[in-house]
Every structure is written in structure tokens, then in C-alpha cells.
C-alpha positions in Angstrom: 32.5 5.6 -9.2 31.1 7.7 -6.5 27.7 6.6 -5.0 24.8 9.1 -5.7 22.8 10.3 -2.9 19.8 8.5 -3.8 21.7 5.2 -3.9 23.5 5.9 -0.3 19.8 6.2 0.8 18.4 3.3 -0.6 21.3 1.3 0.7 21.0 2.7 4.2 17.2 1.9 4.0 17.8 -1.5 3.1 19.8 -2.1 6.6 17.2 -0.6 8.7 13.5 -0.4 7.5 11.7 -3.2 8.0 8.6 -4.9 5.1 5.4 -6.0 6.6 3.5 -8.3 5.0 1.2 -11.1 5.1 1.7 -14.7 4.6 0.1 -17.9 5.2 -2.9 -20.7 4.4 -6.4 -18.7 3.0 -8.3 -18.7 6.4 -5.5 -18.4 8.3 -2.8 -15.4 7.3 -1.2 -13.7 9.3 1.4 -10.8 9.5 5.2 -10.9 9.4 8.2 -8.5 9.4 11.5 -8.7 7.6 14.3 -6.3 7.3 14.8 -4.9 3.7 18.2 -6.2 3.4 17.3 -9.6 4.4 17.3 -11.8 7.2 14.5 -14.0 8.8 10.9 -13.0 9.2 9.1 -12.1 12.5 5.4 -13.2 12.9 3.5 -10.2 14.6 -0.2 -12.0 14.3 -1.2 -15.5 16.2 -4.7 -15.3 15.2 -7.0 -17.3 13.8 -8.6 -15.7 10.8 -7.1 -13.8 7.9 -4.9 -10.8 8.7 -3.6 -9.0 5.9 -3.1 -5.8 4.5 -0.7 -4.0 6.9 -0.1 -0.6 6.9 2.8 1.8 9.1 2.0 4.7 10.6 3.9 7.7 9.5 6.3 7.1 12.2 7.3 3.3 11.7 5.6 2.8 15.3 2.2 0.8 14.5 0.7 -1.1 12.2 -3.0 -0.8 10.9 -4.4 -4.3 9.3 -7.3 -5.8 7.9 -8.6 -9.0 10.1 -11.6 -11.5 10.3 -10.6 -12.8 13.9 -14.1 -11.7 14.6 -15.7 -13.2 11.9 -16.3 -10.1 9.7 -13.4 -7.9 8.1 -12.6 -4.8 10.3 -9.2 -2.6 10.8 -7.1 -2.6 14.0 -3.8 -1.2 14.4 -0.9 -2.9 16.6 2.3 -2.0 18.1 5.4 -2.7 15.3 6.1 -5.5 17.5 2.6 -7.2 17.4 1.7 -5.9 20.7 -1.5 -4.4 21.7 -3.6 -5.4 19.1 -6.8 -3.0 18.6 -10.2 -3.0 16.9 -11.0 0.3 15.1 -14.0 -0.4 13.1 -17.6 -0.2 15.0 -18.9 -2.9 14.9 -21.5 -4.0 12.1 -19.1 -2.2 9.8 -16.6 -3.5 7.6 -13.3 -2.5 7.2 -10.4 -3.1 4.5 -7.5 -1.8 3.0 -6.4 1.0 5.5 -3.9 3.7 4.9 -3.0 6.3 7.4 -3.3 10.2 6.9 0.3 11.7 6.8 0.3 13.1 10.6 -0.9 10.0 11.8 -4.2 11.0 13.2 -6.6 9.5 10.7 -7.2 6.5 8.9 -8.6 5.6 5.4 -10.4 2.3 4.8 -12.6 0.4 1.8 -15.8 -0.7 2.7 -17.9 -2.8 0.1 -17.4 -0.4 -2.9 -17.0 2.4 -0.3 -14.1 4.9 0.8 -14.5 6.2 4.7 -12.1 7.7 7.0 -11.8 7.8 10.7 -9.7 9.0 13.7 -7.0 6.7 14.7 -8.6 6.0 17.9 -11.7 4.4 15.7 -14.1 7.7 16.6 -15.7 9.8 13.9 -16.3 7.2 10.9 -17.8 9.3 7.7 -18.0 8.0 4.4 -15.9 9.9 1.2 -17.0 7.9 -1.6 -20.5 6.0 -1.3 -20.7 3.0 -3.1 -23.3 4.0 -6.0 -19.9 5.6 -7.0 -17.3 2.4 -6.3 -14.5 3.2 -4.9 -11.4 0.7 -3.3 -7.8 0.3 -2.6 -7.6 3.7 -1.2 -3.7 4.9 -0.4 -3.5 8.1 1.1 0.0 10.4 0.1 2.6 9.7 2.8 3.6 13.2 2.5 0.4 15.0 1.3 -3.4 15.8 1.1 -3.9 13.4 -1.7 -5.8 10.1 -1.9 -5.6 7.9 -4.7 -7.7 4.8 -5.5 -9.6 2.2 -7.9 -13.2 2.8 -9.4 -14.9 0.3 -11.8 -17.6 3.6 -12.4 -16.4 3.4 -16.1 -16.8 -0.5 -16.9 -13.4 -1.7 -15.7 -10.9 -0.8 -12.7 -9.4 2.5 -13.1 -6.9 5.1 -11.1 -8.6 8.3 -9.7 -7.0 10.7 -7.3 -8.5 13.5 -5.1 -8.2 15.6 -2.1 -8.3 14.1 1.6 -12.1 15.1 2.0 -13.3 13.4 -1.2 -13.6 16.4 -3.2 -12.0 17.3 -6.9 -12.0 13.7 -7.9 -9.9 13.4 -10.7 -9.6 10.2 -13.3 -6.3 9.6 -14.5 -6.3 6.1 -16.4 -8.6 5.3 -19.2 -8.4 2.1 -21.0 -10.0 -1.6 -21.8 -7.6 -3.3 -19.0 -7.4 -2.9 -15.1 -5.4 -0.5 -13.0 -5.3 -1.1 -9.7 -3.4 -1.0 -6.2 -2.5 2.9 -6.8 0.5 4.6 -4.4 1.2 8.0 -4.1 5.5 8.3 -3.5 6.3 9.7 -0.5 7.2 13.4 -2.0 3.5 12.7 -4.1 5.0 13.4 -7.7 4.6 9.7 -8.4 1.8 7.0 -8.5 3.1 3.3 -9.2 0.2 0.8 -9.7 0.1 -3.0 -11.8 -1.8 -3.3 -14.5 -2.0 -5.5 -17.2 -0.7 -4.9 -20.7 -3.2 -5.7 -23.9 -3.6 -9.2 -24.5 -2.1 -10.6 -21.1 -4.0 -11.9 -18.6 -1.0 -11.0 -16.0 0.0 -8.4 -14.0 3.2 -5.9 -13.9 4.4 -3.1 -12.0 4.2 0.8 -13.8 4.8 4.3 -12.6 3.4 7.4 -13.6 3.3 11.0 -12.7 0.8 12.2 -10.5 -1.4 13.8 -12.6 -1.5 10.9 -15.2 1.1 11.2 -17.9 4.1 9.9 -18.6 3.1 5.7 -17.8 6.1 3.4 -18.0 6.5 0.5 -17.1 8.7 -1.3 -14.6 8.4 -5.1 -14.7 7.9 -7.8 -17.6 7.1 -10.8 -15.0 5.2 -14.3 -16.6 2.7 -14.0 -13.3 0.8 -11.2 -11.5 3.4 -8.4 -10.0 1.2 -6.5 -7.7 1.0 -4.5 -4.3 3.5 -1.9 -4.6 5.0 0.1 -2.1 7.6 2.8 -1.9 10.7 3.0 -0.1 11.1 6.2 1.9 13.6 8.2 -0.1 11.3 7.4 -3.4 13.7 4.9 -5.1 12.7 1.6 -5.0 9.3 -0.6 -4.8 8.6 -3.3 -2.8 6.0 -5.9 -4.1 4.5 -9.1 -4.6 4.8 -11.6 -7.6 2.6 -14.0 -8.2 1.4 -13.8 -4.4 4.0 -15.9 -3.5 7.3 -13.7 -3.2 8.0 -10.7 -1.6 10.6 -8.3 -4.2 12.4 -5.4 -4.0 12.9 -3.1 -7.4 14.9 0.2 -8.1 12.0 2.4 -9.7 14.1 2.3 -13.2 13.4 -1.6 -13.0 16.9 -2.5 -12.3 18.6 -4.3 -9.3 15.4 -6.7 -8.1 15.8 -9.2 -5.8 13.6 -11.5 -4.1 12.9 -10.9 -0.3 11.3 -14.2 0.9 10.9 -17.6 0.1 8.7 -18.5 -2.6 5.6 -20.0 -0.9 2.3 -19.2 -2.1 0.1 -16.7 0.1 2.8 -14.3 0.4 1.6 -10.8 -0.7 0.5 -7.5 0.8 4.1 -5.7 1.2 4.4 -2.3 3.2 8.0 -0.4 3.3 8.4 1.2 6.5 8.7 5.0 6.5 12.7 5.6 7.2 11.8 9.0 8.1 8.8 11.6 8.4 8.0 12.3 4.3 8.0 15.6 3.4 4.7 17.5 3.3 3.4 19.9 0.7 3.9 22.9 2.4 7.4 21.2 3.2 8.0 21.1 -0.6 6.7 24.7 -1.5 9.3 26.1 0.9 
């Protein structure tokens, strides 16, 4: 039977993109590289410290991370290779969580309980989200003007989207459980996120549409399935179970496969972008 075009795509990204993650003891992680169709992992970070949480740029060029190499949590961003590691956050403020805008100039970061954005140099820090509201785990749309994160304002951890300068803040989950680690796909029809179904205590992987409706879920794991990224051609997610494993998953839930070794203090996937997404105003055309 012929191949679709969506699954030429996916199998052509799975030769060449590479997963960032990060992996290692608590008080000493560090970041790592592996090609999507397997093969054995490159270690981009020597440091010291816990660095997590990488991020590509829009081009596949750079990576922006979280570190404590200087003893409080800021964001630098690093060649794909590992080189030229920079600090972006001033310093006396902390950094997590970053997520770059979709031309590259700009990055998004969680402070404690706060959302703030910044040039990619490090200049112009302002705050969209101060913490009397709670906000965290920021993503900004690969291929958009949207931001989506987490917000606890309502009692427990829930999904809220709004535009890139912090305005028309929308909520789009609303239950007794948590939803967290939102991602916009790359076209931004699509959020996937874990969450917990009713009377579990663990973690899967669901996808909804952007505006909310239409939640279904995509994994049935017995531990926590969390950090989910998209491929570039919207078709699969890459994540971590049970921080311990990195997967890959078709977004129907079919076809998963594990990516590393099983070895606790493996988490924080990031697909790299294939491609430049398509923006909004690419879309409307």
C-alpha cells in the first residue's frame, strides 16, 4: 500500500532531526542529543550543576536551556553542538523553561510563578504574567503568535493560551486533576499536554484542539508519560515515561517506540524543527 505523505515525512524526519534531552544524577544533568531513528547519544553539557530543559531555535541551530552551573537557575542558549555556551538571564533573576518566539529573536522563560520574555541576546527582560496570577511551563507556537501555559489560579494546574504580549488570556481546561506541560503543534491547531485521568495518581499523554475541545487521549502508560514535543510535520510526539525513557509516538497513539535506555533521570525531550513551521499569515494564504 502506498505511503501517505504524512508518513514519508515522519519517516524522513526520523533519519535526520535530532531529540535533545537531559539526562543524568539530580545535581548533576546534563544535555544530550540523539537522532530520532536511533543511534548513540551525544553529550552537549560538561557542567557541574543541573542542565535541563533544552529548547531549538526555529532553525535547528542553538539550543536554549535551563542551568544552575552558577548556583541559581538562569537560561543560556548554545550552539547544537554544545559550543559557545551563553548566559541570558541578568543576573539576580531566575530563569526556567525557555521556549523561543517563532523568528528566533525572542525568548520566553518561567520565573517563580512568573511568565517574561526577552531578546535572544538576553536584553529587554519584561514580565507577561506576574506571579499574583501563576503562570509556568510556558511554550510559545513554533509557527504562530500564540503562547500556551500552566496556571494553578483556579486551585489546581490548568491549560491557558494567549497572545505573544500576554493579552486575551484564555482558559481551556477545567477540572479536579492537573494539566500540565502544554505544546502548541507546529501549524498551532493542536495542543498535546499529560494529564492525569480520575482516580490515577499517573501521568499520560492527550491532544486537543487549540481552542480546547475535542480532548483524547494518547497513552495508557502504569507511570508518569510527560514532556511532550512535536515532530515537525505535526505527526508524532516525542516524550518522557516515567523520567526514565525517552519515546517516540504517532499522534493516533500507534507505532511507539522507546528512544534511549531506560535509566532513571532521563526526561525533558525536544524534537528538532526539520524545517521553518509555517506561520499564521503563511496559513491564511
Amino acid at each position: 500500500m502506498p505511503l501517505s505523505i504524512a508518513s514519508v515525512l515522519s519517516a524522513h524526519a526520523a533519519d535526520t532531526d535530532l531529540i535533545a534531552y537531559f539526562h543524568g544524577d539530580w545535581g548533576n544533568l546534563n544535555i544530550y542529543t540523539i537522532p530520532v531513528g536511533g543511534g548513540t547519544p551525544t553529550q552537549l553539557t560538561q557542567n557541574a550543576g543541573n542542565n535541563l530543559d533544552p529548547e531549538w531555535s526555529p532553525d535547528g541551530t542553538r539550543l536554549a536551556f535551563q542551568s544552575d552551573r552558577d548556583g541559581a537557575d538562569a537560561i543560556y542558549v548554545m550552539n547544537a553542538d554544545g559550543s559557545d555556551p551563553t548566559r541570558l538571564s541578568p543576573a539576580g533573576v531566575e530563569g526556567r523553561h525557555p521556549s523561543w518566539s517563532s523568528d528566533g529573536t525572542q525568548i520566553l522563560y518561567t520565573g517563580a510563578r512568573t511568565v517574561s520574555i526577552m531578546n535572544s541576546d538576553g536584553t529587554d527582560s519584561r514580565t507577561l504574567i506576574p506571579a499574583s496570577l501563576g503562570g509556568w511551563n510556558a511554550k510559545w507556537a513554533l509557527g504562530g503568535s500564540k503562547i500556551v501555559f500552566e496556571s494553578d489560579r483556579d486551585g489546581d494546574a490548568e491549560i491557558f493560551i494567549m497572545n505573544a504580549d500576554g493579552s486575551e488570556i484564555t482558559q481551556l481546561t477545567n477540572n479536579d486533576i492537573s494539566d500540565q506541560h502544554p505544546i502548541l503543534s507546529p501549524d498551532g491547531t493542536l495542543i498535546a499536554f499529560n494529564s492525569s485521568a480520575p482516580g490515577r495518581q499517573d501521568f499520560d499523554l492527550y491532544i486537543m484542539n487549540a481552542d480546547g475541545t475535542d480532548v483524547r487521549r494518547i497513552t495508557t502508560a502504569t507511570d508518569h508519560d510527560e514532556y511532550p514535543s512535536w515532530s515537525s510535520d505535526g505527526q508524532q510526539l516525542v516524550y518522557a515515561y516515567g523520567n526514565a525513557a525517552i519515546y517516540v509516538i504517532n499522534i493516533d497513539g500507534t507505532g511507539e517506540r522507546r528512544l534511549t535506555p531506560s535509566r532513571f533521570w532521563t526526561a525533558g525531550p525536544a524534537w528538532q524543527p526539520a524545517e521553518t513551521a509555517p506561520t499564521d499569515d503563511d496559513q491564511a494564504e
